[in-house]
MIMAR-481858 format. One record per residue (C-alpha): residue number from 1; residue in three letters; x, y, z. Coordinates in steps of 0.05 Angstrom, whole numbers. Layout:
atom num = NUM; residuo = ALA; px = X; py = Y; pz = Z
...
REM end
This chain:
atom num = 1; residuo = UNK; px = 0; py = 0; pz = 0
atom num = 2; residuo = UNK; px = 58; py = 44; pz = 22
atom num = 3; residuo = UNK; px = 93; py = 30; pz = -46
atom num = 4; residuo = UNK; px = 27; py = 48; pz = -82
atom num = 5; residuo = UNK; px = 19; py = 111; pz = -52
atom num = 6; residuo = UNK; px = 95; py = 133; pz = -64
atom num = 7; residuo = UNK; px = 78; py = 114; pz = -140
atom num = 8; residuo = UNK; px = 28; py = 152; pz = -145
atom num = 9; residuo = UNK; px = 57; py = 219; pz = -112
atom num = 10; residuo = UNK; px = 120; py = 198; pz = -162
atom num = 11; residuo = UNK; px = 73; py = 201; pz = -221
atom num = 12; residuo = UNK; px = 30; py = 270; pz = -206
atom num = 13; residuo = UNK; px = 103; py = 300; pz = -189
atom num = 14; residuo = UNK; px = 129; py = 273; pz = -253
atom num = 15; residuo = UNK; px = 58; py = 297; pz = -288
atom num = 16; residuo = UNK; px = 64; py = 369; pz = -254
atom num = 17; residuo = UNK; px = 134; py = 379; pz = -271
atom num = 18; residuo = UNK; px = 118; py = 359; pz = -348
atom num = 19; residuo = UNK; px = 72; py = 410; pz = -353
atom num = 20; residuo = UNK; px = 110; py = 471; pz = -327
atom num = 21; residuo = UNK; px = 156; py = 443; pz = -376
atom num = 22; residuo = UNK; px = 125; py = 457; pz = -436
atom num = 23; residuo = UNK; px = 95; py = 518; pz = -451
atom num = 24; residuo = UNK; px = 50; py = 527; pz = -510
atom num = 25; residuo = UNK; px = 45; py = 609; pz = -532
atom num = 26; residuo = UNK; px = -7; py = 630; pz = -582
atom num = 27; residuo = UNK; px = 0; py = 671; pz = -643
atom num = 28; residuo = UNK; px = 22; py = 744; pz = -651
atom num = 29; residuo = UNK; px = 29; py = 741; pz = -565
atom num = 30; residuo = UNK; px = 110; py = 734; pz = -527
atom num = 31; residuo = UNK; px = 116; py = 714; pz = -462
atom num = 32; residuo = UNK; px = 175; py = 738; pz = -420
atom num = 33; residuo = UNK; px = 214; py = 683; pz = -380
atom num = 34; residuo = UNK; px = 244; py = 703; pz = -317
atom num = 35; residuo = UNK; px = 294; py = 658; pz = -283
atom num = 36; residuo = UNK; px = 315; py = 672; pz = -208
atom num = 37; residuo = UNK; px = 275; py = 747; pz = -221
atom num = 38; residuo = UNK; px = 324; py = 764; pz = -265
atom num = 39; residuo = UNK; px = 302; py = 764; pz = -346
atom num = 40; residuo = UNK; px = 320; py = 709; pz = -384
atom num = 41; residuo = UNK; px = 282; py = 700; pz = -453
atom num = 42; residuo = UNK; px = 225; py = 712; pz = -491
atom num = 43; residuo = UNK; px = 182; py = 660; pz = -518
atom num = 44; residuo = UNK; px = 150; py = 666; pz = -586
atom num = 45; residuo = UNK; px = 83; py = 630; pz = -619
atom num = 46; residuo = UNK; px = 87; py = 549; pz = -618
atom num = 47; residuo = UNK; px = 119; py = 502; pz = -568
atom num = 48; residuo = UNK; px = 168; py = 519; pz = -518
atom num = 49; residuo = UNK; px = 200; py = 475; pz = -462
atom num = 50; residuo = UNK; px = 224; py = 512; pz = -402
atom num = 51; residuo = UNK; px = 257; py = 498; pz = -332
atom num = 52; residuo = UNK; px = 202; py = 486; pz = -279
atom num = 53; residuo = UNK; px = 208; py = 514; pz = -213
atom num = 54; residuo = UNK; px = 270; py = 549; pz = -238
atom num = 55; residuo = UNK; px = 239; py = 583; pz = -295
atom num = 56; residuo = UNK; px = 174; py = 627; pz = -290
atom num = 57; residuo = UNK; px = 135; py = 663; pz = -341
atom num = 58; residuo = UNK; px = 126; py = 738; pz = -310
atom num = 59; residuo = UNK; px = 77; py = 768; pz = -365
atom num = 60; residuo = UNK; px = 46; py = 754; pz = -440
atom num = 61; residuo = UNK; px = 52; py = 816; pz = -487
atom num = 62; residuo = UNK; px = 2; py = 823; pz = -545
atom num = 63; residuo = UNK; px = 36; py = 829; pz = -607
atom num = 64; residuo = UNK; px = -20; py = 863; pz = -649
atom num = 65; residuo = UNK; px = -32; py = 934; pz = -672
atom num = 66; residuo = UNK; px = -71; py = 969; pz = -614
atom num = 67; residuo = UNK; px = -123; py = 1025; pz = -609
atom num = 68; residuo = UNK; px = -131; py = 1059; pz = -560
atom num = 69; residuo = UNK; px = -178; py = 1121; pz = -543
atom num = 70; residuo = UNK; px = -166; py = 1177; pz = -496
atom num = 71; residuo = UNK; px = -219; py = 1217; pz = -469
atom num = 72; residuo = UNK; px = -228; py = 1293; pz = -488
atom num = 73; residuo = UNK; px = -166; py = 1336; pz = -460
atom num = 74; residuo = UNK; px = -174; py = 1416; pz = -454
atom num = 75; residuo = UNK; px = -131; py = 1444; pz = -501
atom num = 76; residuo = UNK; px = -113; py = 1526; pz = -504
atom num = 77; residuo = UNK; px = -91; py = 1556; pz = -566
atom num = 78; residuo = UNK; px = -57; py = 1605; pz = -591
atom num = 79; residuo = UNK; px = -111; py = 1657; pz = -584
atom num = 80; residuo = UNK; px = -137; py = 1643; pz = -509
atom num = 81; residuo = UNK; px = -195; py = 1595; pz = -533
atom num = 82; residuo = UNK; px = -191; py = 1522; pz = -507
atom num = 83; residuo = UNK; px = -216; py = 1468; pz = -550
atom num = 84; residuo = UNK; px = -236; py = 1399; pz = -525
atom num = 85; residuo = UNK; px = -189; py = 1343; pz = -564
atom num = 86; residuo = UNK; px = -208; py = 1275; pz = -572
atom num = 87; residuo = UNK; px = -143; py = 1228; pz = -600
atom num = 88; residuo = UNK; px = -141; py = 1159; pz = -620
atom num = 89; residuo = UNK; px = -76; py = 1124; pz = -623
atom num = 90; residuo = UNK; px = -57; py = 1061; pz = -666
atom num = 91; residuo = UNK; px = 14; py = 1029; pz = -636
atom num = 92; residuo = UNK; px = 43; py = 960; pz = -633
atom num = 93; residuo = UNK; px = 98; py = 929; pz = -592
atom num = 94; residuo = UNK; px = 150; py = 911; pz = -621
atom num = 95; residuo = UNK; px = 202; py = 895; pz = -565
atom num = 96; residuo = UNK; px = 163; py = 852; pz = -515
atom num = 97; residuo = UNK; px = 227; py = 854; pz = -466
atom num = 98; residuo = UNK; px = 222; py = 934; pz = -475
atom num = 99; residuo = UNK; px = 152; py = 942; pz = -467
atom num = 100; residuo = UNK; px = 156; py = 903; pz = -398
atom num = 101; residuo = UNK; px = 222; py = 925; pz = -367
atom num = 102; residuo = UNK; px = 232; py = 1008; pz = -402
atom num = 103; residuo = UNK; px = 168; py = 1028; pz = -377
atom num = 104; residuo = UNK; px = 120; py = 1011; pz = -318
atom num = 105; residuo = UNK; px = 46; py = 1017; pz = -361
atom num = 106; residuo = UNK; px = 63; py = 1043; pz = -435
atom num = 107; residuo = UNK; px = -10; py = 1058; pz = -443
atom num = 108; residuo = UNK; px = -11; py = 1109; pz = -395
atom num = 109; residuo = UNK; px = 52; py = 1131; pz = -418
atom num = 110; residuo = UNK; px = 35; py = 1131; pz = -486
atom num = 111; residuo = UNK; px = -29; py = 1176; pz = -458
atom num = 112; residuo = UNK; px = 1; py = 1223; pz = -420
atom num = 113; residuo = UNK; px = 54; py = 1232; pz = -474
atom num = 114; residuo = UNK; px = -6; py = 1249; pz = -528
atom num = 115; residuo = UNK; px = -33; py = 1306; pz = -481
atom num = 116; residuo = UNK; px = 25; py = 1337; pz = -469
atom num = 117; residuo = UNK; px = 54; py = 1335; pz = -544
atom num = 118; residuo = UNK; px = -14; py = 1359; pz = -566
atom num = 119; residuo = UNK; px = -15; py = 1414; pz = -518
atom num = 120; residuo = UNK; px = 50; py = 1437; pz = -543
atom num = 121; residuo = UNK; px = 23; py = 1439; pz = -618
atom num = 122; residuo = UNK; px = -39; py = 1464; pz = -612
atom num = 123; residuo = UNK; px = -17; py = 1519; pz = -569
atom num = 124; residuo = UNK; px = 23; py = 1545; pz = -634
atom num = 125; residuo = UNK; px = -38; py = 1551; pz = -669
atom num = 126; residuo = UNK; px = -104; py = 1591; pz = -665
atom num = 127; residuo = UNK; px = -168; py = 1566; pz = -673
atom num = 128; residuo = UNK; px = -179; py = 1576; pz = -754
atom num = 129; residuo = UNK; px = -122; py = 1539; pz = -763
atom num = 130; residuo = UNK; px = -131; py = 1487; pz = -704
atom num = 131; residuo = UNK; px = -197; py = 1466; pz = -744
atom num = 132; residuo = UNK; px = -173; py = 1468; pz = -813
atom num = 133; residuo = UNK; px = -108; py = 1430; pz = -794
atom num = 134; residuo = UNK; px = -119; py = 1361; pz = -771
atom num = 135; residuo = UNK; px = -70; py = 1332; pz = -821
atom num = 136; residuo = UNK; px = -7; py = 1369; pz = -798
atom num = 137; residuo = UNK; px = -34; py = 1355; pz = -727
atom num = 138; residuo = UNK; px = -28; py = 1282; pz = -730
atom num = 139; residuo = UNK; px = 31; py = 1278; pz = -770
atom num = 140; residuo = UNK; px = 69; py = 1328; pz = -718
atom num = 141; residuo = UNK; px = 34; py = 1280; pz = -661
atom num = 142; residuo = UNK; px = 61; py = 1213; pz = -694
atom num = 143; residuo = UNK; px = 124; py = 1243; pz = -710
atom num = 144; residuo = UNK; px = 142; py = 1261; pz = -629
atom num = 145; residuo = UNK; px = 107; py = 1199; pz = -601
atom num = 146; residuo = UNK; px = 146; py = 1156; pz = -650
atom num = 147; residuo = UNK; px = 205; py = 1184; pz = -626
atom num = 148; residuo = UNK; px = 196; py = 1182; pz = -552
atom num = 149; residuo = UNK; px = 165; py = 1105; pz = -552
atom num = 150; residuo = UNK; px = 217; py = 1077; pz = -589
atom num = 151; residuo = UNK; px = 255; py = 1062; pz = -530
atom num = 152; residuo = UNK; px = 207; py = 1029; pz = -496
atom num = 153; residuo = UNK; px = 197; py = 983; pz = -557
atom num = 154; residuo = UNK; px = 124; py = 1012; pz = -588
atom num = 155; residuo = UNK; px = 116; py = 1033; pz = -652
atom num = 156; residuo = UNK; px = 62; py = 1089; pz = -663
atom num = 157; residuo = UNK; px = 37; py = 1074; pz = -724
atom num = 158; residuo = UNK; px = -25; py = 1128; pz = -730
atom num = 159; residuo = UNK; px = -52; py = 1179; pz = -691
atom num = 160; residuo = UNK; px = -117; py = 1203; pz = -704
atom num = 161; residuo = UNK; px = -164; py = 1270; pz = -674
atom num = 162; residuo = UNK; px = -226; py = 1243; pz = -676
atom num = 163; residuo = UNK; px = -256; py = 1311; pz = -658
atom num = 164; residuo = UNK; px = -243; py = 1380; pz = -645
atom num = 165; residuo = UNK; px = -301; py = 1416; pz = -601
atom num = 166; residuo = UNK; px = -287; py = 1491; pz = -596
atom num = 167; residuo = UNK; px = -333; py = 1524; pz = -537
atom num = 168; residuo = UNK; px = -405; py = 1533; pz = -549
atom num = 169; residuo = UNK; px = -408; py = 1608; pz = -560
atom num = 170; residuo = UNK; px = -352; py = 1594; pz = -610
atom num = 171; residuo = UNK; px = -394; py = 1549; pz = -644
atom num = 172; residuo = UNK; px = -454; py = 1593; pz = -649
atom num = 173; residuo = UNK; px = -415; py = 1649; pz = -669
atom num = 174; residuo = UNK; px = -380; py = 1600; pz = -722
atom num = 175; residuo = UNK; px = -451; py = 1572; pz = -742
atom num = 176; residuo = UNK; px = -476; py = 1640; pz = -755
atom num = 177; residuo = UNK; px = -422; py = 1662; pz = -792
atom num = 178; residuo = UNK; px = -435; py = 1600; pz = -838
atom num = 179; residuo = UNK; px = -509; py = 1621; pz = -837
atom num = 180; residuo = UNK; px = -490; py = 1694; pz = -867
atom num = 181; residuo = UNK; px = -446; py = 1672; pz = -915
atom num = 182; residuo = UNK; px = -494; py = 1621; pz = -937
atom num = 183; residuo = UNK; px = -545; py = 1676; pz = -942
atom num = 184; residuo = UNK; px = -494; py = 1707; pz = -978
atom num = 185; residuo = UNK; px = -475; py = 1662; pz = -1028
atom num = 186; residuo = UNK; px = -547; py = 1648; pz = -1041
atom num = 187; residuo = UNK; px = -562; py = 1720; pz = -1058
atom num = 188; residuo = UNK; px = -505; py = 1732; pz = -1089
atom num = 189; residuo = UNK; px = -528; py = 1660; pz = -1135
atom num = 190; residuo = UNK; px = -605; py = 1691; pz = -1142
atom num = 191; residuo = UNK; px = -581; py = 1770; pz = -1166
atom num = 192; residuo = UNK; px = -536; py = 1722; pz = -1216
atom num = 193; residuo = UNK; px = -599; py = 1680; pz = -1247
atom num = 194; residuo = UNK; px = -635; py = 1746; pz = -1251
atom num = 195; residuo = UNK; px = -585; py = 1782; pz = -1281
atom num = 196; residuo = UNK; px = -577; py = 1715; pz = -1329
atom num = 197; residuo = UNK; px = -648; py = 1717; pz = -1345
atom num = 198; residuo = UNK; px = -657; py = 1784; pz = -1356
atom num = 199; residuo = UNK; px = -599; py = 1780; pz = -1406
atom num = 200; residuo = UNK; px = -626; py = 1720; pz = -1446
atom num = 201; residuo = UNK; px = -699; py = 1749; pz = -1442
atom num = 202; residuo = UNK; px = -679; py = 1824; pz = -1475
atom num = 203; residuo = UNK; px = -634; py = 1771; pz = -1522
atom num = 204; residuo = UNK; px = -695; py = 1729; pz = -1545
atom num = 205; residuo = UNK; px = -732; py = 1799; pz = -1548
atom num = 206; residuo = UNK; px = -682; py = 1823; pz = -1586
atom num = 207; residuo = UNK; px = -678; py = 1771; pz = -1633
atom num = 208; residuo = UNK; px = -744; py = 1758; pz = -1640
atom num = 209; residuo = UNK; px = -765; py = 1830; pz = -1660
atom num = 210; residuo = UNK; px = -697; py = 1826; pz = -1712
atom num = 211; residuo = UNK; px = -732; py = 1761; pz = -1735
atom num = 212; residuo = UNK; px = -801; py = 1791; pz = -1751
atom num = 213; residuo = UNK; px = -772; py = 1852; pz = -1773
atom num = 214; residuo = UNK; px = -739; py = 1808; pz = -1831
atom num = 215; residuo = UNK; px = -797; py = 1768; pz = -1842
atom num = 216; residuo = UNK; px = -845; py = 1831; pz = -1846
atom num = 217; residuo = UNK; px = -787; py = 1856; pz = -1899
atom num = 218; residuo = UNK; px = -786; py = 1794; pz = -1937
atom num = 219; residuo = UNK; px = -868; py = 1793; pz = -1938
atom num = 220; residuo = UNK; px = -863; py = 1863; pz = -1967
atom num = 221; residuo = UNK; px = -808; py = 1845; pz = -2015
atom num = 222; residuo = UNK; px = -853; py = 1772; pz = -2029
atom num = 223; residuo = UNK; px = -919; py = 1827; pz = -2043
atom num = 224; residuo = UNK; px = -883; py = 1880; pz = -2083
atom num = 225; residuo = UNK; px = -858; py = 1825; pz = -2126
atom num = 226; residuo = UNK; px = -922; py = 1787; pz = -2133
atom num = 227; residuo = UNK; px = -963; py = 1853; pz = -2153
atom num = 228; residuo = UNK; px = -901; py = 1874; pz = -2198
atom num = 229; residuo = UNK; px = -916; py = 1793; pz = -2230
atom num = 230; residuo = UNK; px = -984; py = 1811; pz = -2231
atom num = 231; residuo = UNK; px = -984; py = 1885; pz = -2259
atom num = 232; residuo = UNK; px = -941; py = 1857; pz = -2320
atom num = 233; residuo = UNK; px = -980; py = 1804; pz = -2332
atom num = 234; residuo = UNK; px = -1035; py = 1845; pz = -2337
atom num = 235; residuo = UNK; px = -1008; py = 1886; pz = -2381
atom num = 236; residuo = UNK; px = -975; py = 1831; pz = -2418
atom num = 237; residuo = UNK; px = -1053; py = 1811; pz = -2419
atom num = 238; residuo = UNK; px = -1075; py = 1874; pz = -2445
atom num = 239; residuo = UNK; px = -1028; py = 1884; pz = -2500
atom num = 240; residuo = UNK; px = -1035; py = 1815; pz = -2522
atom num = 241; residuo = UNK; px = -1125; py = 1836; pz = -2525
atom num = 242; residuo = UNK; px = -1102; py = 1892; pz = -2560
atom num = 243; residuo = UNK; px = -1050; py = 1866; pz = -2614
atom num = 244; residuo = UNK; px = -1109; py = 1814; pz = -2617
atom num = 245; residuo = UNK; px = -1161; py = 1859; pz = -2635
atom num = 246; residuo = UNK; px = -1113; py = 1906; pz = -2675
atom num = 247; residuo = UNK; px = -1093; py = 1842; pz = -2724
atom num = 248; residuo = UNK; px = -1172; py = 1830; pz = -2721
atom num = 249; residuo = UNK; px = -1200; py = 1904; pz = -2744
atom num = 250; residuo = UNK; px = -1138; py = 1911; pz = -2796
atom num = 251; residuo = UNK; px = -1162; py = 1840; pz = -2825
atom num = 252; residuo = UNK; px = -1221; py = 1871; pz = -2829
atom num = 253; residuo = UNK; px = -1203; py = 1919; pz = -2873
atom num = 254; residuo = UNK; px = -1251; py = 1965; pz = -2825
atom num = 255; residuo = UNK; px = -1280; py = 2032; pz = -2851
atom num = 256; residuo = UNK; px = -1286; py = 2097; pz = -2816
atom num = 257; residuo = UNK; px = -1354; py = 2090; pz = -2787
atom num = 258; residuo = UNK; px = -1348; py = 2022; pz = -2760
atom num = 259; residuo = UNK; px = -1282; py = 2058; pz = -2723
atom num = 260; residuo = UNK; px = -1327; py = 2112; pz = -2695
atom num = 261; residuo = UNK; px = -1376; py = 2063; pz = -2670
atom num = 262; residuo = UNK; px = -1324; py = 2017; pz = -2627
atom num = 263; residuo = UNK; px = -1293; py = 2085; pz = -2605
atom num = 264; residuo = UNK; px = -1358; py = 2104; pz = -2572
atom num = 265; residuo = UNK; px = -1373; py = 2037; pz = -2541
atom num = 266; residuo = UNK; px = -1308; py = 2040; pz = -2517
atom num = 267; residuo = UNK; px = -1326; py = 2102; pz = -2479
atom num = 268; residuo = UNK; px = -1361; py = 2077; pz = -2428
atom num = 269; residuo = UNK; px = -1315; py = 2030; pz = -2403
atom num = 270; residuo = UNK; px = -1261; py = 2082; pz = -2390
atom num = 271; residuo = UNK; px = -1306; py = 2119; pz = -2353
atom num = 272; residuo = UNK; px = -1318; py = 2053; pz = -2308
atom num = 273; residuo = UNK; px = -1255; py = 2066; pz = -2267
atom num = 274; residuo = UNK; px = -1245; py = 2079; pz = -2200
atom num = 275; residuo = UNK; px = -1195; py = 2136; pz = -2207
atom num = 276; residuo = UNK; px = -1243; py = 2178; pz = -2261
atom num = 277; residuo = UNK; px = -1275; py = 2222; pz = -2220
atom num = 278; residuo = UNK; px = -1274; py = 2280; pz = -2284
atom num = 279; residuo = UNK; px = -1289; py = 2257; pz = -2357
atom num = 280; residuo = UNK; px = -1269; py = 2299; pz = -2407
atom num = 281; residuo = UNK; px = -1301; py = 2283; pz = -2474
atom num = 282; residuo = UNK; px = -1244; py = 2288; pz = -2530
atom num = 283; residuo = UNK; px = -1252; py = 2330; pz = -2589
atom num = 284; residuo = UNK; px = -1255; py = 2269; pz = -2635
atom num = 285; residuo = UNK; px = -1323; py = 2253; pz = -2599
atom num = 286; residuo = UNK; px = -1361; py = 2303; pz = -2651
atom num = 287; residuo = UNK; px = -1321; py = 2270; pz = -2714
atom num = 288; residuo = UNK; px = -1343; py = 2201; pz = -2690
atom num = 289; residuo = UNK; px = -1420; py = 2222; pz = -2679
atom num = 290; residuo = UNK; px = -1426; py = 2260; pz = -2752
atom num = 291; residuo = UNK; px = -1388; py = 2182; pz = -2773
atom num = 292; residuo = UNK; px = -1441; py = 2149; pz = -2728
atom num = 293; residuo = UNK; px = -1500; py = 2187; pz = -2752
atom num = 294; residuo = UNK; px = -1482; py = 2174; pz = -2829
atom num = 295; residuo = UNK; px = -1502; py = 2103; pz = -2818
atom num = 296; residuo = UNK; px = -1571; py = 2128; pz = -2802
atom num = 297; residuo = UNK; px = -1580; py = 2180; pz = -2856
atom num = 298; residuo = UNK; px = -1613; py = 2146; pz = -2923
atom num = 299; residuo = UNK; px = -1573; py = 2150; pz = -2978
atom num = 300; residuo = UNK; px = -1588; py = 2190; pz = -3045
atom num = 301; residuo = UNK; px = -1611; py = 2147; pz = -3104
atom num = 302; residuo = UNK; px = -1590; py = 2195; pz = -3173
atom num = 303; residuo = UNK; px = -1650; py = 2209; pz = -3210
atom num = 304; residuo = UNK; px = -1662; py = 2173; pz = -3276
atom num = 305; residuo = UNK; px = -1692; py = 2225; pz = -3306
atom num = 306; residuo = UNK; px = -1639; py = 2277; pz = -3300
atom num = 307; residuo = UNK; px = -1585; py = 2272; pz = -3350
atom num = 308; residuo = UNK; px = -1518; py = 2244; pz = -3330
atom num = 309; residuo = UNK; px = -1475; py = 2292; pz = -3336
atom num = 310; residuo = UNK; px = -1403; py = 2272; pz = -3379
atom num = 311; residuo = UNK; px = -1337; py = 2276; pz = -3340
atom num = 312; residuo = UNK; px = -1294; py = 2325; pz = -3359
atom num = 313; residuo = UNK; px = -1246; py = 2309; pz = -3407
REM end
């Protein structure tokens, strides 16, 4: 029984000692092996045997990239106006034997280095350019705590303001500033489209009254020429009736009383127009009535009984 019981104490012991033997760290993580208190390696990802009871694993560092966020930190610029700060830092350790030994918490460290370094640039600065310069902010910011962390193996990789709150009556000052030059710009944009419109409406005006102007000048041209068309033929009209009736009385062979008689029917139709207001009869109006009345006047038969008198020799 004795014997068991000494086997079994043998076996835990042997059990016990195995596993603070081997020590299995995971991925992107280091532990730091101290032996006697004093530092003697760092243990990477995978499988790792140490010394029990002589060896002892004092604390695991996370390898990753880190974020951390510090609360809002009164800031005073350059013109006596302080401005609430938020940061946001992205580091990673890159010495785990640094990070644990250099420095007793890097996070605060790395916290109370931000507030300070941002105090320092910001004071340089009024509030314009605090607001309008976030860029050369962080770079100025990542450039210092780059600088000051490497020693305690960190590597600031970004730094960040997440916001920039200048005090309220600022803000409503600032907000009605934007609200006037808003107002602004939008008059300024609405005298524009007037003016704009006005322009293009006295253009179109303009262009339109050219436009009828031309086509009112064209219509006259278009009516002159159509009467002109229409006065010659007329006329062409008439002198062709007249040749016409000229080739038909010299066909004829007319005599002189048949030309008084279409003279005075004639007459009448030049008195038709609407531009006779005076007629004056010509003097070859008697000539054509002693022609006319001829026609009606019986003519002398020679009397038989009278003796024909000889011609004359």
């Amino acid at each position: 029984m004795t014997q068991l019981v000494i086997t079994l104490v043998v076996v835990f012991l042997a059990a016990f000692a195995l596993a603070r033997t081997i020590r299995i760290v995971p991925q992107a993580t280091a532990r730091i092996v101290e032996r006697f208190g004093r530092y003697h390696r760092t243990l990477n990802a995978g499988l790792n045997i140490v010394v029990p009871f002589i060896d002892r694993i004092k604390v695991e560092v996370d390898l990753r990239e880190q974020v951390v966020t510090f609360p809002p930190q009164p800031v005073i610029t350059s013109d006596n106006l302080v401005v609430s700060i938020d940061t946001v830092i992205y580091f990673q350790v890159t010495d785990p034997k640094a990070a644990t030994y250099e420095i007793a918490s890097f996070i605060v460290a790395v916290e109370q280095l931000t507030v300070t370094t941002l105090r320092n640039v910001v004071g340089g600065m009024d509030l314009e350019r605090t607001l309008t310069s976030r860029e050369e902010i962080n770079t100025e910011l990542r450039g210092v705590l780059d600088d000051a962390t490497g020693r305690w193996g960190i590597r600031v990789n970004r730094v960040e303001l997440k916001a920039i709150d200048p005090p309220a009556s600022i803000q409503d000052s600032m907000e009605k500033q934007m609200r006037a030059d808003r107002d602004k710009r939008a008059a300024i944009l609405t005298a524009e489209g007037n003016k704009q419109s006005a322009i293009l409406t006295a253009q179109g005006e303009r262009e339109a009254a050219v436009l009828k102007a031309r086509g009112e000048a064209e219509a006259v041209v278009l009516r002159a020429q159509a009467e002109a068309e229409a006065r010659a033929m007329r006329a062409k009209g008439e002198a062709d009736a007249i040749g016409m009736v000229f080739k038909a009385i010299h066909d004829g062979n007319p005599d002189e009383r048949l030309l008084a008689y279409q003279y005075l029917t004639t007459l009448p139709q030049i008195a038709k127009g609407d531009a006779n207001k005076l007629w004056i009869v010509p003097s070859e109006m008697g000539k054509a009535l002693e022609s006319l009345g001829g026609l009606f006047q019986p003519q002398s038969k020679p009397d038989k009984d009278l003796p024909v008198k000889p011609p004359a020799t």
